[in-house]
Structures are given as structure tokens and as C-alpha cells.
C-alpha positions in Angstrom: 117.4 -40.4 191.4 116.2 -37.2 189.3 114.1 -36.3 192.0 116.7 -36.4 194.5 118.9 -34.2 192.4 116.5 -32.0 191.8 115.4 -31.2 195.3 119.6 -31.1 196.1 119.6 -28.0 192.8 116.1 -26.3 194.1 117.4 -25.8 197.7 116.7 -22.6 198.8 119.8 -20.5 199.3 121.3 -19.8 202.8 121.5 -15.8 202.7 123.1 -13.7 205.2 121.7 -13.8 208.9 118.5 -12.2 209.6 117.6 -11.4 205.8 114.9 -14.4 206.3 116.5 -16.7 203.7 116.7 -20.4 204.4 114.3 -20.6 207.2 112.5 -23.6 207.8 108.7 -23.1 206.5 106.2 -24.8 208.7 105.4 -28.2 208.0 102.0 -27.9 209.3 101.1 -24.8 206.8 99.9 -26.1 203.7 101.8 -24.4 200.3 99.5 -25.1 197.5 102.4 -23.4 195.1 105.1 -25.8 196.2 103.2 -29.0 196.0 101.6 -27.6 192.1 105.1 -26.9 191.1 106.2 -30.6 192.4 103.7 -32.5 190.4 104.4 -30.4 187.4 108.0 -31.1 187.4 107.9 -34.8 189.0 104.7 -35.5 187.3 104.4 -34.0 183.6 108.1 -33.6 183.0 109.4 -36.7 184.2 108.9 -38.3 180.5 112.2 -35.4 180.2 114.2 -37.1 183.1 116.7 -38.4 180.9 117.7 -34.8 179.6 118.1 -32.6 182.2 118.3 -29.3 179.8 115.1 -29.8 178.1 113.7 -29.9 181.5 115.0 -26.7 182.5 114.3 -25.3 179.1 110.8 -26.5 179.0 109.9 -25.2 182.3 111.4 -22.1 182.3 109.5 -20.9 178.8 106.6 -22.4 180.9 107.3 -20.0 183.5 108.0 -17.2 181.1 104.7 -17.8 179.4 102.7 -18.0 182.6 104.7 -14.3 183.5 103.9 -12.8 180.0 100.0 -13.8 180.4 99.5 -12.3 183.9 100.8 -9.2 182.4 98.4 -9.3 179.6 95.6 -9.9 182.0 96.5 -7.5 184.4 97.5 -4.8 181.9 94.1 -5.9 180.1 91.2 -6.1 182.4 92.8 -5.2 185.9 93.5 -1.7 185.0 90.4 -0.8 183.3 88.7 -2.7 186.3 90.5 0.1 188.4 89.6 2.6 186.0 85.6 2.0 186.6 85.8 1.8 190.2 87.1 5.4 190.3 84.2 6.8 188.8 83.0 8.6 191.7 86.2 11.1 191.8 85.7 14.0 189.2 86.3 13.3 185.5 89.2 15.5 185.5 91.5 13.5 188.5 91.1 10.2 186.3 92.1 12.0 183.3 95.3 12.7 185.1 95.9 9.6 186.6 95.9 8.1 183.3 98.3 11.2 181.5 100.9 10.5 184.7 100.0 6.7 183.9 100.0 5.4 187.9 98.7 2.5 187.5 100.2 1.2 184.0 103.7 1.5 186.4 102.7 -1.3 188.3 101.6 -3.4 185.5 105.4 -4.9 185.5 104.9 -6.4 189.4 102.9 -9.1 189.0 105.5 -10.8 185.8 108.3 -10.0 187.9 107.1 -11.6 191.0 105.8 -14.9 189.0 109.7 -15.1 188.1 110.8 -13.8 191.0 109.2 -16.7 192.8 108.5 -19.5 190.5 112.6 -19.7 188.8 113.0 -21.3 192.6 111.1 -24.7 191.2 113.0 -24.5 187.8 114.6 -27.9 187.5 118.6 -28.3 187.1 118.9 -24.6 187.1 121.9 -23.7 189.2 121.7 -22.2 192.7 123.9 -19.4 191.7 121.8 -18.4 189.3 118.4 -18.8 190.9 120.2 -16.6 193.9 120.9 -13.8 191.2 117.2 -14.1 189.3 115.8 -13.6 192.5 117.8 -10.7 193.7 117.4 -9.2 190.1 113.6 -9.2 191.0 113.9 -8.1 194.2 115.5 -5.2 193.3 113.2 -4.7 189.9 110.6 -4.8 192.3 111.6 -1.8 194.2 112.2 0.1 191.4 108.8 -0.5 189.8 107.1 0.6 193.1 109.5 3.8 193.4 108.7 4.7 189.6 104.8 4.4 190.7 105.2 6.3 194.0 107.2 9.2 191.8 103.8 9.4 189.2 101.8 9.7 192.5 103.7 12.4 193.2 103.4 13.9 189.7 99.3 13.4 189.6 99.4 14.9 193.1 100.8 18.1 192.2 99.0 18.3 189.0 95.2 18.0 190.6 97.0 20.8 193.2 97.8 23.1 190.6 93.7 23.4 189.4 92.7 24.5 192.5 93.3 28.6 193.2 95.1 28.0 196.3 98.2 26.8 194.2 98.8 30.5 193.1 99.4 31.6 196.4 100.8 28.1 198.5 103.1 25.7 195.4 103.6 22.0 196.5 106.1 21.5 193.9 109.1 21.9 195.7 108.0 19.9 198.7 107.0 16.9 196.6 110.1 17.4 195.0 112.1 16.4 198.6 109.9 13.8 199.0 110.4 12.1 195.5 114.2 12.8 196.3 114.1 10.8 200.0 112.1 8.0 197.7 114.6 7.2 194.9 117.5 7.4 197.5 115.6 5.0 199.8 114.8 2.8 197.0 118.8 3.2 195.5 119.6 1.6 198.7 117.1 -0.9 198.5 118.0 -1.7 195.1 121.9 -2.0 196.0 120.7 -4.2 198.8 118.9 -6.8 197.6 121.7 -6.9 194.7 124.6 -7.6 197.2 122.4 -9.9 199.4 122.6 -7.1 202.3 120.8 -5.7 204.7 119.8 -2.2 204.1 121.0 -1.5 207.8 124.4 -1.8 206.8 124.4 0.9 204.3 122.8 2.8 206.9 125.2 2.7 209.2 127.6 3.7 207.0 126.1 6.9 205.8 126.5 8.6 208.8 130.4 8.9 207.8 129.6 10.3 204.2 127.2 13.2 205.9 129.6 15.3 205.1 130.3 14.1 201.5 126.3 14.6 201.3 126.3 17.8 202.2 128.6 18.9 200.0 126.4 17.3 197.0 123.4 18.2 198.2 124.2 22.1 199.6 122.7 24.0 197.0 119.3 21.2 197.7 119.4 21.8 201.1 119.9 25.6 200.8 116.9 25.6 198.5 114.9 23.7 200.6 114.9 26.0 203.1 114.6 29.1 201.1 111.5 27.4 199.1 109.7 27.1 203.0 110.5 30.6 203.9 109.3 31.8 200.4 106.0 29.5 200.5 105.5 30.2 204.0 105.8 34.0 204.0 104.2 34.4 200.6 107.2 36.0 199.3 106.6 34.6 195.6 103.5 33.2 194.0 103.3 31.4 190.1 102.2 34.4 188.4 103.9 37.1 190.2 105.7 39.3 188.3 109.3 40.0 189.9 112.5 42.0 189.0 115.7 41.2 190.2 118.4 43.2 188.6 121.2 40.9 189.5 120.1 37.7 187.3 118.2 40.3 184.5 115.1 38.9 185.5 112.5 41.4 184.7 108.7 39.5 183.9 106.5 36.7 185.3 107.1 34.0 187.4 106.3 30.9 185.5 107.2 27.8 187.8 108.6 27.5 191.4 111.1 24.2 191.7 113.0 22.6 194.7 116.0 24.2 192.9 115.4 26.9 190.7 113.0 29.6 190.1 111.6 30.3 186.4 111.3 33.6 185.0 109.5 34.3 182.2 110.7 37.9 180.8 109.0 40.5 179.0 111.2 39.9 176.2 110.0 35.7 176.1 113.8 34.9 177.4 113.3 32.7 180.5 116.1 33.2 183.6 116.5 30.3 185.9 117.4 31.9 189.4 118.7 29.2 192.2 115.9 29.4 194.6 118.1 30.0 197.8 119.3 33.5 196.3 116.2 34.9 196.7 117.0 34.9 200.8 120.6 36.3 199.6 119.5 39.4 197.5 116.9 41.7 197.0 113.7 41.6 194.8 110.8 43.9 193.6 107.5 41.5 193.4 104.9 43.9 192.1 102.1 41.9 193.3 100.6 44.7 195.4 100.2 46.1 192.3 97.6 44.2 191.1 95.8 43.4 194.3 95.7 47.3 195.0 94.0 48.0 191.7 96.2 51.1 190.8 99.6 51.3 188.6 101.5 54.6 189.6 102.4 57.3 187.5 105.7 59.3 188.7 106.9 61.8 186.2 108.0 65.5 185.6 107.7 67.6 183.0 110.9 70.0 183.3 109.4 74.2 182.8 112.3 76.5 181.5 113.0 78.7 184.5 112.8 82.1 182.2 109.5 81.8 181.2 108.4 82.0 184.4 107.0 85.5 185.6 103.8 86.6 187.0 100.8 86.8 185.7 98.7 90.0 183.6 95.2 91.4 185.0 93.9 90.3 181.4 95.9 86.6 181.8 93.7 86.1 184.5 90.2 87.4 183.4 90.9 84.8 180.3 92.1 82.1 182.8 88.8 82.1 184.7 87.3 81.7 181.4 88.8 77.8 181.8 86.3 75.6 183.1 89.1 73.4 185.5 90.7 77.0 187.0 87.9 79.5 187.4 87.0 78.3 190.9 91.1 78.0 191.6 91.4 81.9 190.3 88.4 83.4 192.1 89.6 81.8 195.8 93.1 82.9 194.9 92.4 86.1 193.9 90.4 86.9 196.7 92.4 85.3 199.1 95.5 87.5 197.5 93.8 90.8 197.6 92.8 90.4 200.8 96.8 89.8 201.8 97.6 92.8 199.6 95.0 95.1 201.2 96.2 94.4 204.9 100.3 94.0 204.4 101.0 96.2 201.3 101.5 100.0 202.4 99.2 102.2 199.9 101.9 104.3 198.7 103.9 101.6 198.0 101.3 99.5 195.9 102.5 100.0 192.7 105.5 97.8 193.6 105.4 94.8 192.2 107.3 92.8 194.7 105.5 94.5 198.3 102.6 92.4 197.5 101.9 88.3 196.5 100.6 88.4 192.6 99.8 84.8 190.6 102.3 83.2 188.4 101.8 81.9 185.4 103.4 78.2 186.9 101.9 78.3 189.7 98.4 78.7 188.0 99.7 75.9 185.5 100.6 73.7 188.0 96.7 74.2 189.9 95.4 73.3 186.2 97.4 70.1 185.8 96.6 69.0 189.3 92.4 70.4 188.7 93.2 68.0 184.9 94.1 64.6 186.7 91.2 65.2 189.9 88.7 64.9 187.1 90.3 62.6 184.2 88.6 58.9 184.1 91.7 56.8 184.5 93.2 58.4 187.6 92.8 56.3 190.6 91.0 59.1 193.1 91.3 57.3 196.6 95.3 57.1 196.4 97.4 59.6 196.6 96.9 62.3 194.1 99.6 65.2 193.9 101.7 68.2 191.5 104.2 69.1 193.0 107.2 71.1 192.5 111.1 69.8 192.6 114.4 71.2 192.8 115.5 73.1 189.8 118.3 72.4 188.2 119.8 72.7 184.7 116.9 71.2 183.0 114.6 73.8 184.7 112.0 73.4 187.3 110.8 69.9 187.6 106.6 69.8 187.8 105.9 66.3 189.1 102.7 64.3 188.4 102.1 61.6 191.2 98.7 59.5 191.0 97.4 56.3 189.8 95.7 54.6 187.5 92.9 52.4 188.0 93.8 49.5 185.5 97.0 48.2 185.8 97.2 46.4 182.4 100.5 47.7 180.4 99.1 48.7 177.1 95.7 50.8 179.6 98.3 52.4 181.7 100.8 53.5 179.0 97.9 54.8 176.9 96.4 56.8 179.8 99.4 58.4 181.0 100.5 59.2 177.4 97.0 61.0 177.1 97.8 62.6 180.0 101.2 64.4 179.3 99.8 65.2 175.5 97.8 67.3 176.9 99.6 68.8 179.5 102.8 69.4 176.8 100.2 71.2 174.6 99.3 73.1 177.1 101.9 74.7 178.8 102.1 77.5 175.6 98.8 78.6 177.1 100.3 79.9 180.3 103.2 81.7 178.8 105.5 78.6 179.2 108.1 76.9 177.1 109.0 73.5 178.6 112.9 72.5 178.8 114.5 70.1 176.0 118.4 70.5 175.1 119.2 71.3 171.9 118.5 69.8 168.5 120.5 70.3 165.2 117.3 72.1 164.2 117.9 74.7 166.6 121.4 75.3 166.4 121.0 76.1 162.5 118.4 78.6 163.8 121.4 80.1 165.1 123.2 80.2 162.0 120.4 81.8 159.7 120.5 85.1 160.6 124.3 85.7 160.6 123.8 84.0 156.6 121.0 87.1 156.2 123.0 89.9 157.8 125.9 89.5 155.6 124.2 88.7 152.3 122.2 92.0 153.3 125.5 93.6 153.3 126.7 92.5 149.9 123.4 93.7 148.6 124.1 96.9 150.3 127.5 97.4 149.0 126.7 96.3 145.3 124.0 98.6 145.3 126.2 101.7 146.5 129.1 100.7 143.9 126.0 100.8 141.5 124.7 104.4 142.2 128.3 106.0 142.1 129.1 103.9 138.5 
């Protein structure tokens, strides 16, 4: 009679059509599982037949005890089992597949399925809640393998990221779309097997709530496609350093997301910039920078316009004297006289302004630009000019344009601050007084000799009162 009742309570479930539950198993297969599970229960428990809960109590701490030892084997001996045969892949890949712990996340199948499965031959248990155990599993199941595919993921972007190509072609966001389309096939999967469902019905109904997705998902989507145009055109690399004046971004780029874009700035702030606005708005990557192998200087030093004039016949004896201008003055001069001789009428020689004469600026200006052609740092196979701007009411602009060979910060500042030392040094040598506005320092200059000429007056008039007392 127990028997009977018990094969009445263990009857498999009749689940929905074409879900596979409740058909008829071959009767000409032999199922080792079933007929082990019917002598245990008809055979060792039937001493129990007269209390129907011990039964079901007894059998399922059996079952949860069979569970909790093929976990402890599996965790045990089957991983590190795993771990030996990979032994032929670098060092390096199996130290990351066990910091992203792959195959730990599928220690919890093999309990769950032994539960899953074996609760069905769990004596007086009711079918309600074998139903739910099972479906519980089912969807546990799916979860576990999702978890696992996700750390897959994770260990396949990290071995990515040793190799150089990563710098130049990032994986991240694609894996990240991947992982995405996983969990939301296995959400449905999970809600599924919950309700007893087929997944084709929530299919179905998602065409419907497109639009609702893309709503949620715009700023995804957007990104998605930006991150392909970026990776694809080689618009932004991990490393890169970047400027984008509408976020503040101004420093490195330190990781490249589905989403966002990380920025690591020069003053250790980091800026998160949505990856789709980098298709929306402008941004300086100074990458050619570095590949070039020169950093550009692009500054004037600003010549007060009345200190210009032209130069002395004994200016320029002493300014061939200078090592950088004495092949400058010799062309010059004779290129000059020989202009003179052949325009200039002879009795009108004496004029200054008949004939062309050197300046003292322009002279300077051949000196700075002779100075960078032979200084160490400057970069002599790009473009290397002086040349002169537009004045205005800081003077006449003289503009150094070259660059320097290392583009490390602290190697570039330094050599362009050696560079304009000397040239602001030397500008007193040509007769030149370069532009600042004025201090405090200078306008009490201004006071100082009005201060003198009257106290030279009181002396003046004390002494006279003096002489006539």
C-alpha cells in the first residue's frame, strides 16, 4: 500500500505542452538511477513505512548529504585535476583563470543537479513542491552557468590586455555587449523555468517593449556604436592623452568601457565622459605627439618697438666677433653693399634712408634663429623658424617655432626654459629692451626724481635765506 502511494506522490508533473515534462520514458531503455532510487526507498526504508515523515526526512538529508559530498569532491580533486591538465598554456593564463575563478563558478552544478534530479524519488514529498525544487534548480542552474560565462569573459579580456595590441584595438567594450546579451538571455531563462514557460513566450512578447528597450538602453546603444567607430578608426587608445574642454578632461586615458571613457587628469582627478560624446564633440588626442618624436615649442618674446633702430659700423665689427652671426654678417653685409653700390645715387649716400643698412632686430632675430639650428634639444628635421608678427601694444612679437626631440614634460619645459633665458639675456646685447607692462617698481621710479627736484629746492632756498641773514 506504501508503495502504491508512493509511486501516486513521485509522479512526474504534467508541465505545459512542448516543455518535455511528463513524457513517457522508453520502457525498453534501462534507468539505472530510477531502479537504485526504488530499492533504496522500497528496500532500506521500508522498516519506515509506518511514518511517512521520517521517510521523507530520512531521505531527503540522504539526498542532501550525497549533494554536499559531490561538491566536496568536485571542488576538491576535479578542479585541481583541471588545473594540471592546463599545464601546457603559459603560467601567466592559469594564474588568471584562477584570480577570475572560472572554474570554482561551476563547482555549484553538480549539488544542484543531484537535487535538482534526485528530490523527484523523495518519498511523501508533495508534487507541488517537487514541481518548485525542480524549477528552483533549473533556474539556479542557469544562473551558475551565466556567472561562469561572465568570468570567461573577464579572463578573456584580461590575457588581451598583456598583449601590445590592446593599446591600440580594446575588447572591453565588446565583451561588455556580449556579457550584457548573456545575463538578459539567462534573466529570461531564469524567469522561465520559474513560471514553468517557455522562453518563446517571452520572446514574443518583447517585440512590443522594443521601444521601452530602447529607451533604457539608448545611451548603451549610442555607446555601442561610438565605441566601434572609436576602436575601428583608432580615434582613442588606453594611454592616449586627450583634452576635451567641455567635460575638463585634460590627461591620460586610463580605461575604455561600453559606457564611459576614463580620464585620468594631470591633477589625479579622474572624469568619466559617456563614450557616445566623443562622436558629438570635438577632442585634441596628442598621440602624434609621441609617435612623431618632437613636442612643439610656439612662443614670442614681445621687442619694444623704440629700441629698434639700425645698426653702428662698430655694432657690427663686434657682432661678427659672435661665433653664431659672423657668417650671417659677412653675407649680409656684402649682399647690402652691393644693393647700396648699384641703387643708391653717390651724392646722395650719406642719406640714411636711400640705401638698406642692418637693424639691430633683424640681426637679433638671425642670432636667435643661428641659437636653436645648433642647440641639442631642438628637433632639426621639423620645421624650424623666427619669425616676426604683427605689432601691437606689447611691441613686435619675435616668434620661436621648432621642436624638441623628447617629448617628456619635465625635458621639454626644461629645454625651452633654457632656451628663452638665454634669448631674454640677450636681447641687451643688440640694443634692445624687451616689452613688460608696468610694475609698482617702475612707477616709483617715476616718483623719485620729482622727491629730488624739490628737496633740491628747499636746500636752495635755505641756503640763500642763509647768505643774506
Amino acid at each position: 500500500m506504501a508503495a502504491s502511494e508512493n509511486e501516486t506522490a513521485n509522479e512526474p508533473a504534467q508541465g505545459p505542452p512542448g516543455d518535455g515534462a511528463g513524457e513517457p520514458m522508453n520502457a525498453d531503455e534501462p534507468n539505472l538511477v530510477d531502479e537504485a532510487m526504488t530499492a533504496l526507498f522500497d528496500g532500506w526504508l521500508s522498516w519506515l513505512s509506518d511514518y511517512p515523515w521520517a521517510q521523507t526526512l530520512l531521505a531527503l538529508t540522504l539526498l542532501l548529504m550525497v549533494a554536499w559530498l559531490a561538491h566536496l569532491l568536485v571542488r576538491r580533486y576535479l578542479i585541481r585535476g583541471i588545473g594540471a591538465l592546463m599545464g601546457r598554456v603559459p603560467s601567466w593564463w592559469v594564474r588568471v583563470v584562477r584570480e577570475q575563478k572560472v572554474f570554482h563558478r561551476l563547482v555549484p552544478l553538480v549539488p544542484t543537479i543531484i537535487i535538482g534530479q534526485g528530490v523527484e524519488f523523495v518519498p511523501h514529498l508533495p508534487g507541488v513542491v517537487t514541481e518548485s525544487v525542480q524549477r528552483v534548480a533549473q533556474a539556479t542552474v542557469v544562473l551558475v552557468v551565466a556567472l561562469a560565462f561572465g568570468a570567461v569573459l573577464n579572463t578573456i579580456h584580461e590575457i588581451y590586455n598583456r598583449y601590445p595590441i590592446a593599446r591600440g584595438r580594446p575588447i572591453k567594450g565588446y565583451l561588455q555587449v556580449v556579457k550584457v546579451v548573456a545575463y538578459v538571455a539567462a534573466g529570461i531563462l531564469i524567469v522561465a523555468a520559474l513560471m514553468a514557460e517557455s522562453p518563446v513566450i517571452f520572446l514574443s512578447g518583447l517585440g512590443a517593449m522594443m521601444a521601452i528597450i530602447m529607451l533604457i538602453f539608448r545611451d548603451t546603444l549610442l555607446s555601442l556604436v561610438a565605441g566601434i567607430q572609436l576602436v575601428n578608426n583608432d580615434l582613442v587608445r588606453v594611454g592616449d592623452w586627450i583634452e576635451m574642454p567641455q567635460f575638463d578632461a585634460d590627461g591620460d586615458v586610463i580605461d575604455i568601457q561600453l559606457n564611459v571613457i576614463r580620464v585620468l587628469n594631470f591633477d589625479k582627478t579622474i572624469t568619466a565622459i559617456p563614450t557616445h560624446k566623443f562622436l558629438e564633440h570635438s577632442f585634441k588626442n596628442w598621440r602624434g605627439m609621441h609617435e612623431t618624436g618632437g613636442r612643439r615649442i610656439k612662443r614670442a618674446v614681445h621687442v619694444d618697438l623704440t629700441t629698434i633702430r639700425f645698426l653702428t659700423q662698430e655694432e657690427i665689427d663686434r657682432f661678427r666677433r659672435f661665433r653664431l652671426l659672423k657668417d650671417y654678417i659677412d653675407e649680409k653685409t656684402e649682399a647690402l653693399t652691393a644693393y647700396n653700390r648699384e641703387h643708391c645715387p653717390e651724392d646722395a649716400a650719406d642719406v640714411t634712408a636711400n640705401g638698406r643698412h642692418l637693424t639691430n632686430v633683424g640681426t637679433f632675430r638671425a642670432y636667435i634663429d643661428a641659437y636653436i639650428r645648433q642647440h641639442p634639444m631642438v628637433h632639426q628635421e621639423m620645421t624650424c623658424l623666427v619669425r616676426q608678427l604683427e605689432p601691437g601694444p606689447h611691441g613686435l612679437p619675435i616668434e620661436l617655432y621648432h621642436y624638441i626631440k623628447d617629448t617628456h614634460w619635465p625635458v621639454y619645459e626644461g629645454a625651452q626654459a633654457d632656451i628663452f633665458d638665454h634669448i631674454f639675456a640677450v636681447a641687451s646685447e643688440f640694443g634692445l629692451r624687451l616689452f613688460q607692462e608696468p610694475t609698482g617698481h617702475d612707477l616709483a621710479q617715476l616718483r623719485r626724481p620729482a622727491r629730488s627736484t624739490e628737496g633740491n629746492g628747499r636746500a636752495d632756498s635755505s641756503a640763500e635765506t642763509h647768505a643774506q641773514a
